[in-house]
C-alpha positions in Angstrom: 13.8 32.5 5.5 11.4 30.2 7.4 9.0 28.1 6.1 5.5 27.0 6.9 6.6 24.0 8.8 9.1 26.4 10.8 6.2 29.1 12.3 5.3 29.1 15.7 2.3 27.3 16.2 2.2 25.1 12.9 3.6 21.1 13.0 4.6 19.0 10.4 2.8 16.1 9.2 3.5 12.7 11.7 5.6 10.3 9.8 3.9 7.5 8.6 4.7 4.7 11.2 6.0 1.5 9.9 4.4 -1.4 11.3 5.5 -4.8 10.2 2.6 -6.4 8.5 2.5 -10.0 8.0 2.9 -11.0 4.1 2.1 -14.6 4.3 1.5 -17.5 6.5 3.7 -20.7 6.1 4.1 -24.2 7.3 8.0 -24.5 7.3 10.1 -27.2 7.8 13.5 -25.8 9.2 16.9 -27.3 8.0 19.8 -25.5 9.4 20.9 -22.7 11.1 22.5 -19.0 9.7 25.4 -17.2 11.3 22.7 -15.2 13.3 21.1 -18.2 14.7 17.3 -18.0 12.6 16.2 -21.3 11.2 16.7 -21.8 7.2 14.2 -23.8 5.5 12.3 -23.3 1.3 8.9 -22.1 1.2 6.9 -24.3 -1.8 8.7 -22.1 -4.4 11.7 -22.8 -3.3 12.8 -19.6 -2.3 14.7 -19.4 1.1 13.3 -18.4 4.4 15.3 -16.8 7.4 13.0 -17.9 10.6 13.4 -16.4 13.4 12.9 -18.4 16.6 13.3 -21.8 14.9 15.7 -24.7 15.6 16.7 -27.4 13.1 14.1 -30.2 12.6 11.6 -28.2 13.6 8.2 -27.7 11.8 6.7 -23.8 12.1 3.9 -21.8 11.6 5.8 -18.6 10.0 4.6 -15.4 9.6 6.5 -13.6 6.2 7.2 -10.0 7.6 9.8 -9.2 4.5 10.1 -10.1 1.3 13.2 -9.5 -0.3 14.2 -10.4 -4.5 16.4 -13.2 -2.8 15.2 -14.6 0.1 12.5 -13.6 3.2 11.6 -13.0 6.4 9.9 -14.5 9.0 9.2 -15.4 12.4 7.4 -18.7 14.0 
């Protein structure tokens, strides 16, 4: 049996894309480095960021793309 969707002629609805939107903007300072080479630093809450394209010392602008219960993100 075929559906709809399955007809010559009809399509199925695009899939919504999934752009990364930017959740927040931050002022980081960066402390160290994970084991995939993104800088670590606190946002003002104190809950840790994952930078990408940071270095140690460094201070970013970082754009929050993720937020997760534990930790987010971003990239400078």
């Amino acid at each position: 049996m075929q559906s709809a969707e399955d007809e010559p002629g009809k399509t199925r609805p695009a899939a919504l894309a999934r752009v990364p939107v930017a959740l927040e903007n931050l002022i980081l300072s960066i402390d160290a480095l994970d084991a995939e080479g993104r800088g670590v630093a606190r946002n003002p809450r104190g809950k840790v960021v994952f930078v990408e394209g940071a270095l140690p010392g460094e201070r970013v602008a970082c754009r929050i793309f993720r937020e997760k219960p534990k930790f987010d993100l971003g990239r400078a």
